[in-house]
N, C-alpha and C positions, 0 to 999 in steps of 0.2 A: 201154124200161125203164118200169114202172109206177109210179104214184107211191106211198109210201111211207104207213100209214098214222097218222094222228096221236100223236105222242108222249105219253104219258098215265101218269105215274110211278103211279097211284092205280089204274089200271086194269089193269096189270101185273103188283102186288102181288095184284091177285084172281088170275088166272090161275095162279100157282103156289103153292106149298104153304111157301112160303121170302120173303125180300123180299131180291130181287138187287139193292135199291140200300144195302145197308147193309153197310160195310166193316168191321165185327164176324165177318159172314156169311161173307164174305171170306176173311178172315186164318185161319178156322179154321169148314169149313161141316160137318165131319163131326159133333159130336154133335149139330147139328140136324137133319141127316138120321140118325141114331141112334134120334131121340125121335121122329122121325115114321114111319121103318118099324113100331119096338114099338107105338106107336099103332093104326098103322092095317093093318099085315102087310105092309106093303109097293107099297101099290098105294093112290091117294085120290084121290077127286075133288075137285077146288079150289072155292070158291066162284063162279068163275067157268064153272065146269061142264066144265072139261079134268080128265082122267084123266092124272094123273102117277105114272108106275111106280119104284121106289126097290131095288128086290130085281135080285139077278142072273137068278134065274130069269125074271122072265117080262121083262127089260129085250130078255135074249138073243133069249126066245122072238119077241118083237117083230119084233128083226133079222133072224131067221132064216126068220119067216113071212110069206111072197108076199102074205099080203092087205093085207098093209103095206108102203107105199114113199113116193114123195115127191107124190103126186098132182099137181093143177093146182090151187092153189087160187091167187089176191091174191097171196100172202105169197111160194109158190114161184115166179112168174112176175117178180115186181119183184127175184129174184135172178138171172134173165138178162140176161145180155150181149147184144148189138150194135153190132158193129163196123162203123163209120161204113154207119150205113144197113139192112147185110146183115139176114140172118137171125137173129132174138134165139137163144142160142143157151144151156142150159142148162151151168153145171158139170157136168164125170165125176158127182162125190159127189153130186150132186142129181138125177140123174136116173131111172129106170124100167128094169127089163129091156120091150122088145126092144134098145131103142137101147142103155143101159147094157151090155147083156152084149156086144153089139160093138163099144163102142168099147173097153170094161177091156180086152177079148184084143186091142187092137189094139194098145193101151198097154203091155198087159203083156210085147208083141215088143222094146221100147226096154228098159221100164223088168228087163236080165238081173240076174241076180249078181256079173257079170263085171265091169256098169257101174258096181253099189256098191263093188264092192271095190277097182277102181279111184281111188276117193276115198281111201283112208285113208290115203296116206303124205302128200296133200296137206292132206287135216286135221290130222292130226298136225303138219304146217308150221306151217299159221294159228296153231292152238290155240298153237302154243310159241310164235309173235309177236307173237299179243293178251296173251298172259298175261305178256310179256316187257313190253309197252308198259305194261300196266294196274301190274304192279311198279314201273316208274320213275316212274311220274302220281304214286302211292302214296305214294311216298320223296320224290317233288319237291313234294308238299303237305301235307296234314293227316295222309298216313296212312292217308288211306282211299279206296276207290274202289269206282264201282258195278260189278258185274259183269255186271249187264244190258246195259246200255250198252255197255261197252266191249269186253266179251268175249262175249257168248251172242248175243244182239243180231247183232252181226258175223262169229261163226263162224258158224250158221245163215244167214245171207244168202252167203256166201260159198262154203262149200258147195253153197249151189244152184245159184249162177251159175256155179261151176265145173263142176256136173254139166250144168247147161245150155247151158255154150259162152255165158255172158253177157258183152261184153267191158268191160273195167275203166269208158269214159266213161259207161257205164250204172250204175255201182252207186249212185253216190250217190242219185239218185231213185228207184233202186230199193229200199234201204233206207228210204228215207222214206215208200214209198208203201206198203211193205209191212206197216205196224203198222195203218192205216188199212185197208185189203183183210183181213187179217185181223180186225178189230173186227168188220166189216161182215157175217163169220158168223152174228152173232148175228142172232137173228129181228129184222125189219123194226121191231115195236112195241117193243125196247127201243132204239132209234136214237135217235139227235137230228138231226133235219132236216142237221144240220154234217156229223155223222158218215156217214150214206147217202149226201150230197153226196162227200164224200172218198172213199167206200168206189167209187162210181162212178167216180171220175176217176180214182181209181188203176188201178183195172182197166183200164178204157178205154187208159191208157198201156202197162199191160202188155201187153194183147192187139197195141197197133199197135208197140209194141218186138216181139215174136214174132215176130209176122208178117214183118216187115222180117229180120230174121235167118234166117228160113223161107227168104226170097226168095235172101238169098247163102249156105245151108247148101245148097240147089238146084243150085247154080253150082259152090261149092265145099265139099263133106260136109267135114265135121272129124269128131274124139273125143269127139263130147258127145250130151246128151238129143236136142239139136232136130234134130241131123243124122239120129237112129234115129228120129225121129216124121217124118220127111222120109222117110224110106226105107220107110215104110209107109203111107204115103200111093200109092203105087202099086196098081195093080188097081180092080175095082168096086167093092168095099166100103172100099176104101181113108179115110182120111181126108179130109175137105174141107179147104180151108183156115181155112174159120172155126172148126171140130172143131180144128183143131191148135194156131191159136193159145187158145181160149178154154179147154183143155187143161193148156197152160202156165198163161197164167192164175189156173187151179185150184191146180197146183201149188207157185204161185207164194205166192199169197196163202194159204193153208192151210199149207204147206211153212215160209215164211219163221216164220209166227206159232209152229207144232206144234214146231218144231224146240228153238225160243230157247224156248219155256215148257217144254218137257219139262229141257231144261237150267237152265234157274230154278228151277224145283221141285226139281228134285232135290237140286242142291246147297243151297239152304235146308234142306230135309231133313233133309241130312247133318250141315250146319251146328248145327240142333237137334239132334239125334241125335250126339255127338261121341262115343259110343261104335261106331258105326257108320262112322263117318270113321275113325274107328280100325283099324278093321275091314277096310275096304276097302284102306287105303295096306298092310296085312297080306296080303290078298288078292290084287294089284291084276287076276292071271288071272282071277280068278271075276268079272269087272266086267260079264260079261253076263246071268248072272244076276239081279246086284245092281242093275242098270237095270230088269230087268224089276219087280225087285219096287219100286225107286223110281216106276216108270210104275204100280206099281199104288197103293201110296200117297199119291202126290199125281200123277198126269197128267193131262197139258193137256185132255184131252177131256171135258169137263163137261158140258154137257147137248146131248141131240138132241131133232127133233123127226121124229116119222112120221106119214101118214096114213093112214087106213084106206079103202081101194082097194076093199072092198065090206063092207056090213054082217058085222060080226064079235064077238067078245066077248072079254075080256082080263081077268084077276084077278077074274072076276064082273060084269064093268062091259060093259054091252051099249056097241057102237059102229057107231055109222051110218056110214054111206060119206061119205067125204072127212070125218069129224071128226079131229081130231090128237091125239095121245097124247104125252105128255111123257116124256124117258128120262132118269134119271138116274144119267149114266153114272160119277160122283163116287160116291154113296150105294152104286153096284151093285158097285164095287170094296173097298167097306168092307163088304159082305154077311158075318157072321159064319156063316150055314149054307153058306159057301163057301172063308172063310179064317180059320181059329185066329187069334183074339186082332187083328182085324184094323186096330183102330188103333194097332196097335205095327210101328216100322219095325226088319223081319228080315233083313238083308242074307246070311242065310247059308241063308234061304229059294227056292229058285225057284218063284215061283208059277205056278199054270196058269188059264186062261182069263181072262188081264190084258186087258182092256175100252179101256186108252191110247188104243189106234189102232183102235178100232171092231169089229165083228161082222159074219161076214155078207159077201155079196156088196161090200160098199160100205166094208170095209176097209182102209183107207188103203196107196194102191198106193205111195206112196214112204216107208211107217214104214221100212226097212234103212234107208234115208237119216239117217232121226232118230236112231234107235239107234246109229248108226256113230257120227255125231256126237257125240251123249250120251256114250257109251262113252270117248269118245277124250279128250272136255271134263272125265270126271269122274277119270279115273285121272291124267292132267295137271294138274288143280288139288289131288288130293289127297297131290301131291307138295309142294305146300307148306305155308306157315305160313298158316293161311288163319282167321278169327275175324268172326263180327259185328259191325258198326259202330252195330246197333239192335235193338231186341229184337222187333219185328216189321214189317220189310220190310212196305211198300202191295202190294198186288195190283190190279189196272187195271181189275177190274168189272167184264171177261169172262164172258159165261157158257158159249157153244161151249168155246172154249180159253180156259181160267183159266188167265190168268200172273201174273208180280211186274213191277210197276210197274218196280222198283230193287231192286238187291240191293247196298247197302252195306256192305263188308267191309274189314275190315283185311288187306292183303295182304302175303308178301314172300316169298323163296326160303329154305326149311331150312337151316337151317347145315348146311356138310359134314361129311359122316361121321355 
């Protein structure tokens, strides 16, 4: 692991076209990326000389073109892993075809349809016993409770460990470390020496938790993830062991963060939008839709970064080999020459080409997983009496996945009938 470069709030702000330390920004980033597409069409270079792209067209164009990937620079290398000693070994999401494009189809042998839809009668479980506990917190205090914490937080982590065969004395630490693994997406220079420290140890845990479950899923396969990334680790091109567990890993800390913030957002949302809560408990069958266009609205995937793999050009802006380009994958789903009216949420919309879970090769291989979730979270909560306890919920300062800090709400069950 490399070391991390120095934390620099001042030098940050040059770099992008926004200032990610201001919880204004936060709480509500789209008309400042409004005023800087009309400014500049979409595409600007920062004072600090990165080129940050803001339009759908050429965010996509980006994803889609091979002279762009994740290079070798400082920045990508202090994001790999190494397990006690082994081979540093890159996340899926971070890496380059050749090696990316075989290990995603190794991955994509596990991660079936069969194995999502398998989940949903047991989210459907959780979701009705978080939302059952968060009611009586509710009623035995003030009235109010977060639903981050108690509910999204916990359904998204549970979820995965159930997809992954994680066994129960694991989750506590696995919750804890997964808010921290998640942060830790963010580029290296907006860190704080605390946060990369955390974001390493967590990982480090996950990988040697994997691994160890790898070892008795060997002995004895079960119904889960690790057992199908076990069963394709056979042959030559198979999985190594450090690929398998640093895999998990991936999906671990992305999975746990992508999941709970897609479920924050949306029902904040909603929660502003009460005519569209409205809407939905009206609907509750159209809920997959109405996710997508929630994921388009507000989803967790806020900004990327790519590098350019050999001299190239972008919105007019020449780019040298290995310089990085900025995506803003926030701004690119508010594109108005792509979506009517696009800061208004349309629940009776289904958008197309929603940006949520990325473009491209490097497309988040477990979004079913979030959607199922989201889906299950949001027609469940919109079965009740559900209200704001604030008139704007903190957001955590995220910039990969923007989530809410807390979601404090007034909770309780509909009167019958």
């Amino acid at each position: 692991m490399t070391e991390a470069p120095a934390f620099d709030p001042s030098f940050v702000t040059q770099l992008l076209p926004f200032n990610p330390f201001d919880p204004a920004f936060h709480a509500d980033p789209y008309p400042v990326f409004r005023k800087i597409r009309e400014e500049s069409g979409g595409a600007i270079r920062t004072p600090a000389g990165i080129v940050t792209l803001l339009d759908h067209a050429h965010v996509t164009s980006v994803l889609s073109d091979p002279k762009f990937g994740w290079g070798d620079s400082e920045a990508i290398r202090s994001q790999e892993l190494s397990i006690d000693g082994g081979e540093p070994t890159r996340f899926l999401a971070m890496q380059d075809p050749p090696d990316h494009t075989r290990l995603r189809g190794l991955v994509s042998k596990a991660f079936t349809p069969r194995m999502v839809e398998r989940l949903r009668s047991r989210t459907q479980e959780i979701t009705d016993r978080l939302l059952a506990e968060a009611r009586a917190e509710a009623a035995a205090g003030n009235g109010t409770v977060d639903l981050v914490d108690r509910v999204f937080r916990p359904l998204g982590g549970l979820v995965l460990t159930e997809m992954m065969g994680i066994p129960e004395e694991f989750h506590a630490l696995a919750f804890e470390y997964s808010a921290d693994s998640a942060r830790g997406l963010d580029p290296d220079f907006t860190l704080t020496p605390e946060q990369a420290r955390k974001r390493d140890e967590g990982r480090l845990w996950f990988a040697r938790l994997t691994s160890e479950l790898a070892r008795r899923r060997r002995a004895e396969p079960g119904d889960d993830l690790i057992s199908d990334l076990v069963q394709v680790q056979e042959g030559d091109d198979g999985l190594t062991d450090n690929e398998l567990a640093v895999i998990c890993v991936n999906l671990l800390a992305a999975g746990f963060g992508a999941t709970a913030a897609q479920m924050s957002n949306s029902a904040l949302a909603l929660l502003q939008n009460p005519d569209q809560l409205e809407w939905l408990r009206a609907h509750p069958d159209r809920v997959g839709g109405a996710t997508e266009e929630l994921l388009r609205f507000d989803g967790p995937l806020f900004l990327l970064t790519r590098a350019a793999l050999e001299p190239t050009e972008v919105a007019g802006f020449e780019i040298a080999a290995g310089e990085q380009v900025f995506l803003s994958m926030g701004s690119a789903s508010h594109d108005p020459a792509v979506y009517a009216d696009p800061d208004r949420l349309d629940l009776s919309r289904t958008p197309t080409k929603v940006l949520g879970y990325g473009h491209g090769i490097h497309f988040c291989v477990a979004a079913p997983v979030a959607r199922l979730a989201t889906q299950v979270a949001l027609n469940s909560l919109a079965r009740h009496t559900v209200e704001l306890a604030v008139e704007q919920p903190p957001f955590n300062g995220a910039l990969v996945i923007r989530t809410l800090a807390e979601l404090p709400v007034r909770l309780s069950a509909p009167a019958a009938g």
